[in-house]
N, C-alpha and C positions, 0 to 999 in steps of 0.2 A: 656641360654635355647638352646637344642639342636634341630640341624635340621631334623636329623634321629634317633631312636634310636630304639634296637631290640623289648625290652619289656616297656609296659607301666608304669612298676614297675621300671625303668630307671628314673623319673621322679618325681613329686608333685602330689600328686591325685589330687592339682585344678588345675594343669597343664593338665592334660591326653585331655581333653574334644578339646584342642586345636592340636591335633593329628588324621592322621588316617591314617588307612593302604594301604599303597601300592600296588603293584603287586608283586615288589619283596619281600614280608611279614614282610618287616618292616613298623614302624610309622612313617609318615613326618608330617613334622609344618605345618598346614594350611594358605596356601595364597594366597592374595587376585589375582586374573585372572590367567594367565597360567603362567607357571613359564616358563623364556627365553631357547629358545634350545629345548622345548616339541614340537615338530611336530604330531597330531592328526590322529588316522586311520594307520593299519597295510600297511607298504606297502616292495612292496620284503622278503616276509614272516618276517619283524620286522626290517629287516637291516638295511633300507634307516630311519627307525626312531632315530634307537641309533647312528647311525654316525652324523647325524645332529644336535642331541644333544650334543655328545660330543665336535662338529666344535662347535658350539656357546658358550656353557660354556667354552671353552679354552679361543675361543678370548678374553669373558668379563672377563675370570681372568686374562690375562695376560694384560688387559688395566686397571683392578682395582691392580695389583704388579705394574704396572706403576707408579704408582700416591701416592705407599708408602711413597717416602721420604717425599712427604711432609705431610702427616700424622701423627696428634699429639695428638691426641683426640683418649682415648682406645675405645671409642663408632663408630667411623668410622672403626675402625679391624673389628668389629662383623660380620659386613653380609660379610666381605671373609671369614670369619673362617665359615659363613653356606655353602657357597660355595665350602669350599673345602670341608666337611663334604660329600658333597653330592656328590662328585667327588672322593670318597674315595675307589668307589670300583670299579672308572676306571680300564684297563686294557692295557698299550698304544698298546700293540705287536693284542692285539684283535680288537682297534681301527684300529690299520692298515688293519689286517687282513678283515673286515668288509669291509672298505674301498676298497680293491682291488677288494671285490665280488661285490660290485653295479658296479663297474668297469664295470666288465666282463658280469654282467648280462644287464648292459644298451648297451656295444656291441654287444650282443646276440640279443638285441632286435631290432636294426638297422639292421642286417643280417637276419633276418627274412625277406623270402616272405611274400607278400599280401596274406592274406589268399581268398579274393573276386578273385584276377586273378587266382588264382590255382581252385578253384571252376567253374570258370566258362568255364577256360580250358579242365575239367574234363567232366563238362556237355555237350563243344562243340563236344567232341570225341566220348561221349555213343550217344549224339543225330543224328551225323553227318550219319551212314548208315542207322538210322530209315530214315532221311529226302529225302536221298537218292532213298527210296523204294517207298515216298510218291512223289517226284518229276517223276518217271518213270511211278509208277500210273496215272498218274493226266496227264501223256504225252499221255498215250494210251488211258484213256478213252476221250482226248479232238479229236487224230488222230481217233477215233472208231465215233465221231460224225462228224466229217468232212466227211466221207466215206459213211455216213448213211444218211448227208442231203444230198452229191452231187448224190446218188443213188434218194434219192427220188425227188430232182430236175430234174433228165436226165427222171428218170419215167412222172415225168406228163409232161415235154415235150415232148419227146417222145409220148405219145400216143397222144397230141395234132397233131403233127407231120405227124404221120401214117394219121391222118383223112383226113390232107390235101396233103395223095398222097405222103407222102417222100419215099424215093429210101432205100431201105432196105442199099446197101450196103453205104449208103451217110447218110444216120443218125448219125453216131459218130459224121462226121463233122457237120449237123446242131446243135447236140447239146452240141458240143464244142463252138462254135458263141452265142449259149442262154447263157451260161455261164459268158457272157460278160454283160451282162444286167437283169439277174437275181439270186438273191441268194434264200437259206432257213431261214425263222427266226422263231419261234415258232412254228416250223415243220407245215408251207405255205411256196411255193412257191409264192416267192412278186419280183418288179423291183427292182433295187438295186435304195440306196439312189441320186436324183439328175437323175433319169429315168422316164420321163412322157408319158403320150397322145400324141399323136400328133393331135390326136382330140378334145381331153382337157384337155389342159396344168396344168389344175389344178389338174390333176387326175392321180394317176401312173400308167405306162405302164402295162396294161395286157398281159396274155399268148398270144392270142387268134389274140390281134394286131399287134403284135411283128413275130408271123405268119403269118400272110398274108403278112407282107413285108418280111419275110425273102423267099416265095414261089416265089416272086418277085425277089430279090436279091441273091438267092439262085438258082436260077431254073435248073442245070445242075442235081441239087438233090432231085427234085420233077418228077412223070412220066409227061409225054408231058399233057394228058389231064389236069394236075391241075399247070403246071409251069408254066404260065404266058408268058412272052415272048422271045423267046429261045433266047440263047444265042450265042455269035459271034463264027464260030466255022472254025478254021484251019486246017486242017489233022487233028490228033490225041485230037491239044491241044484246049481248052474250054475257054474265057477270061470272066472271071466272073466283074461284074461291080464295084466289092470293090479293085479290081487291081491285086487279085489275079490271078494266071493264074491256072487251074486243068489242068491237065497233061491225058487226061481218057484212059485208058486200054493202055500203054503204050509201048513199046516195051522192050526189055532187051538197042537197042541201045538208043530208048531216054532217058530212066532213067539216062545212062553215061553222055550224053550229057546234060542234066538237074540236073545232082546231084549236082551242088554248088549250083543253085537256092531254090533245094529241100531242101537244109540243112538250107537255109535261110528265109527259111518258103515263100518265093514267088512265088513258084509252090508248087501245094497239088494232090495228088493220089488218081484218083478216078477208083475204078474196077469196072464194070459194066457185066462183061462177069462171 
């Protein structure tokens, strides 16, 4: 019985039923599971399948010509004579040829980049001056609200301020000093965290108290009727009770002679004239 044959007319008509065709458009014997050396599913458009069949049917024939001599029974020949039958329209120089192309193609496929790192390399670069534009936005409108509470903080101190009698040109510095103990938070001026009463302690410092002591402690910067109790006064210079020393209406020579002080924030300039 043959293992392949063209036409079914090659045959028995009660043999035919025991055939069917191929892909290469011949008839093969039918048998039982998969025959050795069929590897299932296209792969490397076909290649990687016929080389693998041809590697396996090689071995098992050259392990069943092994085993010829001792072979004596003409019913042990038969299934090599299917074997070769169906290796009849090998090809070696094509087997080769095959061969060297999975080669080359499973090389090719190691030498491949990541296609995820090239992707996202790509995306780093189209995104990188959008984020650019979005991190200098995002700088301005945070400096445009810093500029906008510390105005409207110097505002309501300030006119606190004026009420109780501050010195026009001594207002910056009072309300550089409130700046010490008061911030903005949901556009109020509130004490800053861990700033209370002194009247009660359970309660944060207001404008209002934080003013009267600073007319106190401040007084070179309040007019005489509302400044409390004046302060120690040398020639020119004014010793304020927080250690600073004001320097007021000063001359071209004291400034020389004050200016490492001055630069060291220990003496402060106050014009009055």
């Amino acid at each position: 019985m043959k293992a392949v044959i063209s036409t079914l007319e090659e045959v028995d008509e009660s043999l035919r039923g025991e055939y069917e065709k191929g892909d290469d458009g011949r008839f093969h014997v039918k048998l039982e599971g998969s025959p050795k050396g069929f590897v299932s599913g296209v792969e490397h458009d076909g290649i990687k399948r016929k080389v693998v069949e041809f590697r396996d049917t090689n071995i098992e024939l050259l392990k069943d010509i092994a085993g010829l001599a001792g072979v004596q029974e003409a019913s042990n020949i038969e299934p090599l004579k299917i074997k070769l039958a169906a290796m009849s329209n090998i090809d070696p120089k094509e087997h080769a040829k095959l061969s060297a192309k999975i080669k080359e193609l499973e090389a090719g496929n190691e030498n491949q980049p990541d296609v995820a790192d090239i992707v996202k390399t790509q995306v780093g670069l189209a995104v990188a001056p959008l984020q650019e534009k979005v991190d200098k936005a995002e700088k301005r409108e945070a400096d445009a609200i810093l500029r906008a509470n510390r105005a409207l903080l110097r505002e309501s101190i300030g006119t606190v301020a004026a009420k109780n009698g501050a010195r026009p040109d001594a207002l910056s510095y009072i309300l550089d000093q409130s700046e010490h103990s008061f911030e903005v938070t949901e556009d109020k001026v509130v004490a800053k965290s861990g700033i209370f009463s002194e009247k009660d302690p359970s309660k944060s410092l207001e404008i209002e108290e934080w003013m009267t002591g600073a007319v106190k402690k401040y007084a070179f910067a309040f007019e005489a009727s509302k400044g409390g109790d004046p302060p120690t006064k040398e020639g020119s210079r004014l010793t304020v009770r927080d250690g600073v020393t004001i320097l007021k209406n000063p001359t071209p020579q004291e400034l020389g002679q004050h200016s490492r002080d001055i630069a060291q924030g220990k003496v402060q300039i106050l014009n009055t004239e």
